[in-house]
matplotlib code that plots the C-alpha trace (Angstrom):
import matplotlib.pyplot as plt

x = [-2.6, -5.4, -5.6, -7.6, -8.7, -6.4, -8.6, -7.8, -7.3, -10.2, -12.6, -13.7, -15.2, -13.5, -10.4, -12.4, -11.7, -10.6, -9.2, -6.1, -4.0, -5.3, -8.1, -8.4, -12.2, -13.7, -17.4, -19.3, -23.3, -21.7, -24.2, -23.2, -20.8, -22.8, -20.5, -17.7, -19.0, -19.6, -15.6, -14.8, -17.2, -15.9, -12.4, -10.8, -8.1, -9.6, -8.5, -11.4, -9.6, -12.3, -15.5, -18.4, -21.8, -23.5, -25.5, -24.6, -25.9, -25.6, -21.6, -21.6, -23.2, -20.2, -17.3, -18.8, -19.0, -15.7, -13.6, -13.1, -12.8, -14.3, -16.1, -19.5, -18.9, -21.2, -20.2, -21.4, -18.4, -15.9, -13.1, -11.7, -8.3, -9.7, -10.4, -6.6, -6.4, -2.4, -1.1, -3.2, -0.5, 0.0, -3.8, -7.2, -9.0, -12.5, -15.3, -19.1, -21.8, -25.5, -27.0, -30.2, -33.2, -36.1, -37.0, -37.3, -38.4, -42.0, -42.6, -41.4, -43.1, -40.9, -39.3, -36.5, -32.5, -32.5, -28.9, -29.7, -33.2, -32.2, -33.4, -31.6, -31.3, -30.0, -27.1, -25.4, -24.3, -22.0, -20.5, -20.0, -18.3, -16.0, -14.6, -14.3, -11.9, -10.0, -6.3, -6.6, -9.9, -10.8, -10.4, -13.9, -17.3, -20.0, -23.5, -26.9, -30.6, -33.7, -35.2, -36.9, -33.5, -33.3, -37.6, -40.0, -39.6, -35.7, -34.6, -33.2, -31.0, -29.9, -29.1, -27.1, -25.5, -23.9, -22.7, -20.9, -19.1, -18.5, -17.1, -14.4, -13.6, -15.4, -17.2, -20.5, -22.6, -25.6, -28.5, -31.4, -31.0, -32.9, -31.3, -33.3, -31.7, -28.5, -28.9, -30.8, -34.3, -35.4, -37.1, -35.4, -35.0, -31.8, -30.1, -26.4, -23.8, -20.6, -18.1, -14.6, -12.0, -11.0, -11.8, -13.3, -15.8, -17.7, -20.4, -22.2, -23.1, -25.6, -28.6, -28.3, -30.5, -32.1, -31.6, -32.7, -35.9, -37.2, -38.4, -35.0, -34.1, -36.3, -35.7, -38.9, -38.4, -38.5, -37.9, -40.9, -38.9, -39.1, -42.9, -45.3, -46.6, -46.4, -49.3, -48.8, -49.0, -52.6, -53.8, -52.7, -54.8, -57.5, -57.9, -58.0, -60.7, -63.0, -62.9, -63.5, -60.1, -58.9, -61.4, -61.2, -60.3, -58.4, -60.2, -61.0, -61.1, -63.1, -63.5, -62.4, -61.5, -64.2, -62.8, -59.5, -60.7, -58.6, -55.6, -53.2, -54.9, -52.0, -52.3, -49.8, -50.2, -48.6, -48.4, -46.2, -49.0, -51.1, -54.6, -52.8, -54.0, -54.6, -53.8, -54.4, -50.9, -47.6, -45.8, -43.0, -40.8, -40.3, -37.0, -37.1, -37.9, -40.5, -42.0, -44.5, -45.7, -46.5, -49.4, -49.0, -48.0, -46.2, -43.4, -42.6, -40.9, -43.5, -43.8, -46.3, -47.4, -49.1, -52.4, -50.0, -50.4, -47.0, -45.7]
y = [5.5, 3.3, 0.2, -0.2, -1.5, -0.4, -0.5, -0.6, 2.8, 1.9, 2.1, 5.5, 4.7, 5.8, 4.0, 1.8, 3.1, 0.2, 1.5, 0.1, 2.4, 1.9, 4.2, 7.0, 6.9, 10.1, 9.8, 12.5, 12.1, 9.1, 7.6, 4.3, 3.7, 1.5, 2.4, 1.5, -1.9, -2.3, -1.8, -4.2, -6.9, -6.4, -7.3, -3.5, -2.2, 1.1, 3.3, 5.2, 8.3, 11.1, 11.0, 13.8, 13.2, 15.2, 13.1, 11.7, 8.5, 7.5, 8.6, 6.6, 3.8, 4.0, 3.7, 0.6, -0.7, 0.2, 0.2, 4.0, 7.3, 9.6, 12.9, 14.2, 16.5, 19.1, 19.3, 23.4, 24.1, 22.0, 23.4, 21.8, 21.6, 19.4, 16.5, 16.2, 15.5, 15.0, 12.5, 11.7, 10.1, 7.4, 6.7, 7.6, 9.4, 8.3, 10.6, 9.8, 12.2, 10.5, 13.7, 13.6, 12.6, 13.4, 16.6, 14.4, 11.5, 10.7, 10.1, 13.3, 17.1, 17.1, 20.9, 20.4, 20.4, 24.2, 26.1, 28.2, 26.7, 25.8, 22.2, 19.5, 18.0, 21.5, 20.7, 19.3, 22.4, 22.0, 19.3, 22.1, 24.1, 22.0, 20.9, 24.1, 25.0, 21.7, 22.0, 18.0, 16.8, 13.0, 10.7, 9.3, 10.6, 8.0, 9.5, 7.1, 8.7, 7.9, 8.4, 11.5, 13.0, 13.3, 13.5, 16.3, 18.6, 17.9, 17.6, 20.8, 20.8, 17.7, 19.0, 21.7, 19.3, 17.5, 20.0, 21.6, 18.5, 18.0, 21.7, 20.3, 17.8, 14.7, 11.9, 11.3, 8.1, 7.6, 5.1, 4.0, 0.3, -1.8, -3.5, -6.7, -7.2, -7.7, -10.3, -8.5, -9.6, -5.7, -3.8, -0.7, 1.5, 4.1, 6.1, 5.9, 8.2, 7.5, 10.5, 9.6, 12.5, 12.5, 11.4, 7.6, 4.7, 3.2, 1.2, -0.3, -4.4, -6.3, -7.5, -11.0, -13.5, -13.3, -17.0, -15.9, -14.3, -13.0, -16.4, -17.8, -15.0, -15.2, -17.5, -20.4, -20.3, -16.6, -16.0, -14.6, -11.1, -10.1, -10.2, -6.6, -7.9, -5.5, -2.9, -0.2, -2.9, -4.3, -1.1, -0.3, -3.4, -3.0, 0.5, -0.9, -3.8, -0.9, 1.4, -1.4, -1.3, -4.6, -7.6, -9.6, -12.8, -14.4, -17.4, -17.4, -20.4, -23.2, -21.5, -22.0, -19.2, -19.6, -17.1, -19.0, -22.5, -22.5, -21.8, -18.7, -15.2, -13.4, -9.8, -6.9, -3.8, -0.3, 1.4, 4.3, 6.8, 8.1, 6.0, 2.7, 0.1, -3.6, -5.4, -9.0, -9.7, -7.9, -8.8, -6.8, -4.6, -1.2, 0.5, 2.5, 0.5, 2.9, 3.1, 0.4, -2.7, -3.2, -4.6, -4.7, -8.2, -7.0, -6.1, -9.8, -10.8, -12.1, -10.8, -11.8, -12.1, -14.6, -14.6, -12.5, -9.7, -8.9, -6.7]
z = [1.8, 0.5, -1.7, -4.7, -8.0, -10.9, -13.6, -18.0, -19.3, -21.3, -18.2, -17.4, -14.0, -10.5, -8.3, -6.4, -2.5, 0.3, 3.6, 4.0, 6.9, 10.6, 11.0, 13.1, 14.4, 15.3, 15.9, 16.7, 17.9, 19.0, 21.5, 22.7, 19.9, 17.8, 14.7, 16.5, 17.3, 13.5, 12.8, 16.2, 14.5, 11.0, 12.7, 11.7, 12.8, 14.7, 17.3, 19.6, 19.2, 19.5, 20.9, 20.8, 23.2, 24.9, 26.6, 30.7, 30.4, 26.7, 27.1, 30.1, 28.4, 25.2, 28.4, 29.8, 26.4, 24.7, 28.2, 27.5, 29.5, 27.4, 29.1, 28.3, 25.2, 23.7, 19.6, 19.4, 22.3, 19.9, 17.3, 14.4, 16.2, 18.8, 16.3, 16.5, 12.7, 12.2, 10.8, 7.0, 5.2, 8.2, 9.4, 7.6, 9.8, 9.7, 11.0, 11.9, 12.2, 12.5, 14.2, 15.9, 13.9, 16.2, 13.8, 10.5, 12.3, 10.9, 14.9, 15.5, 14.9, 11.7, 12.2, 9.8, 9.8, 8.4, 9.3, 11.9, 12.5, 16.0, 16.4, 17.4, 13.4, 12.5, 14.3, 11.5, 10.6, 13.5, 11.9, 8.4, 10.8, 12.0, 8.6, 7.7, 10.7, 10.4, 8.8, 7.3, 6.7, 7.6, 4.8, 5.0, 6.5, 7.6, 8.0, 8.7, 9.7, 8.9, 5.3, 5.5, 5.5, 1.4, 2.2, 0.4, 3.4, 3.9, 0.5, 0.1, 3.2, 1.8, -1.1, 0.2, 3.0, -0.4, -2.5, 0.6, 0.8, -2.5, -2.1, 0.0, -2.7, -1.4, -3.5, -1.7, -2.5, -0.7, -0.3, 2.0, 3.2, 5.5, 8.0, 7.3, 3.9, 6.1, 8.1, 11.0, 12.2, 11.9, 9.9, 10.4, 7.2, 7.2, 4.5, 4.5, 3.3, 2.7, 1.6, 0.4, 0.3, -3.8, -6.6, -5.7, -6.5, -3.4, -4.0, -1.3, -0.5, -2.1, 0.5, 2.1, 2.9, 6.2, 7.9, 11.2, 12.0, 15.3, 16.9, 16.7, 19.0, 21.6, 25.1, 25.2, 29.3, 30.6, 34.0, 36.2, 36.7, 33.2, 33.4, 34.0, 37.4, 39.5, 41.3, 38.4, 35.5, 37.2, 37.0, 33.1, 32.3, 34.7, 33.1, 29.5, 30.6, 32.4, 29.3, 26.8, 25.0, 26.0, 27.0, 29.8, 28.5, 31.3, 32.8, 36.3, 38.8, 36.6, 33.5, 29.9, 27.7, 25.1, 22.5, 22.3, 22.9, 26.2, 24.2, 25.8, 24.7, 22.7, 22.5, 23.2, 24.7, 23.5, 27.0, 25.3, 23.6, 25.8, 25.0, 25.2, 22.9, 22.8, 19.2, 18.6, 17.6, 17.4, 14.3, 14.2, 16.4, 15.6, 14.7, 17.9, 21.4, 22.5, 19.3, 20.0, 18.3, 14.7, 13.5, 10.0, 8.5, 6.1, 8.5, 9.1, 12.3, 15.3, 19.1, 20.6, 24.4, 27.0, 29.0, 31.3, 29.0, 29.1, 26.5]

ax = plt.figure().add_subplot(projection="3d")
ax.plot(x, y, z, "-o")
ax.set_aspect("equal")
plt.show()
């Protein structure tokens, strides 16, 4: 069913675990199916065979993606039976569950993914419940949310969330990595977990140099559309100028930006909190879109914006 290292009777570690069968992919929390794109990208051969989201436009989003026809799907009105876990000795059946974040999120009010604790994190229970109604379990469990997951206020849970596995006779491994050590221009931090059914070794990849950084990404000539022009924009900045956030520092008709020598005034401006602020320079795009810009240098990657202040 799977391939692996045979190691000397004289090494006491674990059967290293490689997936060798087609694999069965069964993601719930799915979104758009960014996990699945990992396996198309990796070349694997993967079947979309059950997808759980309960949300219109993000399952919407996976069926333009993936070519699929999957319905909306909400994972408390699921049963075990409907994962459709057959056939184990001909496909590993391999099942993702990044459930929502926004209540260990640092960006969030940070309520906790306590059973029965009703928030949106709490629902991986859900995913407890299922395993426990399924006849075959899946082969392998994929799991990745943000750090404060195994955090002081989380811990526990976390705890718990492991030993119930290990209950149902998994090996769990898990380990924060940064999506910048792999080759990404982002500095998003995650923990993984990956949970093998039996008695397995799983270790996971070394980082890689980055060769490709933010500015290699973006376009030199952008077309006029993508700018904040329009009536609502103008107001946004005429706002910061009146209250003294953000100085006016574009030249009018026959006059020369002192401050910048005449050189393009770079600054950014977080619109998304509700006292927007002007920085000097964004260095650094945050995990999350609407999260804003960084300003910290120590985050790396440059974004910065023209005398347009465009964000």
């Amino acid at each position: 069913m799977v391939e692996f290292e045979q190691l000397s009777f004289l090494d006491d570690e674990k059967p290293l675990f490689k997936i060798k069968n087609p694999i069965m992919l069964i993601e719930l929390f799915a979104g758009v199916g960014s996990q699945a794109m990992a396996l198309r990208d990796l070349g694997a051969d993967f079947e979309h065979y059950r997808v759980v989201e309960l949300d219109k436009y993000a399952i919407k989003s996976y069926n333009s993606i993936h070519g699929t026809e999957f319905p909306k799907m909400d994972i408390t009105q699921i049963h075990g039976s409907d994962l459709g876990i057959e056939d184990v000795e001909k496909f590993t059946y391999l099942m993702t569950y990044s459930f929502p974040c926004q209540d260990l999120s640092v960006a969030g009010k940070q309520k906790g993914m306590a059973k029965d604790s009703g928030t949106r994190s709490g629902l991986l229970w859900e995913v407890e419940r299922l395993l426990n109604e399924v006849e075959n379990l899946p082969q392998v469990l994929l799991m990745e949310n943000v750090p404060q997951v195994h955090g002081k206020k989380n811990i526990e849970d976390f705890q718990n969330w492991i030993s119930f596995l290990e209950s149902k006779g998994y090996s769990n491994y898990w380990q924060d990595l940064n999506a910048k050590n792999y080759g990404v221009a982002q500095n998003r931090n995650r923990c993984f977990m990956v949970s093998i059914l039996g008695d397995w070794k799983f270790t996971f990849p070394e980082p890689i140099e980055l060769k490709r950084v933010m500015k290699d990404y973006l376009e030199d000539v952008v077309d006029e559309k993508y700018y904040i022009n329009n009536e609502k924009a103008q107001k946004l900045i005429q706002k910061l100028i009146d209250n003294g956030t953000l100085q006016n520092t574009i030249p009018t008709d026959g006059q020369t930006d002192r401050r910048t020598d005449g050189q393009t005034d770079r600054r950014t401006v977080d619109g998304t909190v509700n006292k927007p602020k002007a920085r000097a320079i964004g260095n650094c795009i945050k995990a999350r879109y609407d999260a804003g810009i960084s300003n910290l240098r120590s985050d790396g990657n440059c974004v910065v914006e023209s005398n347009r202040l465009v964000t």
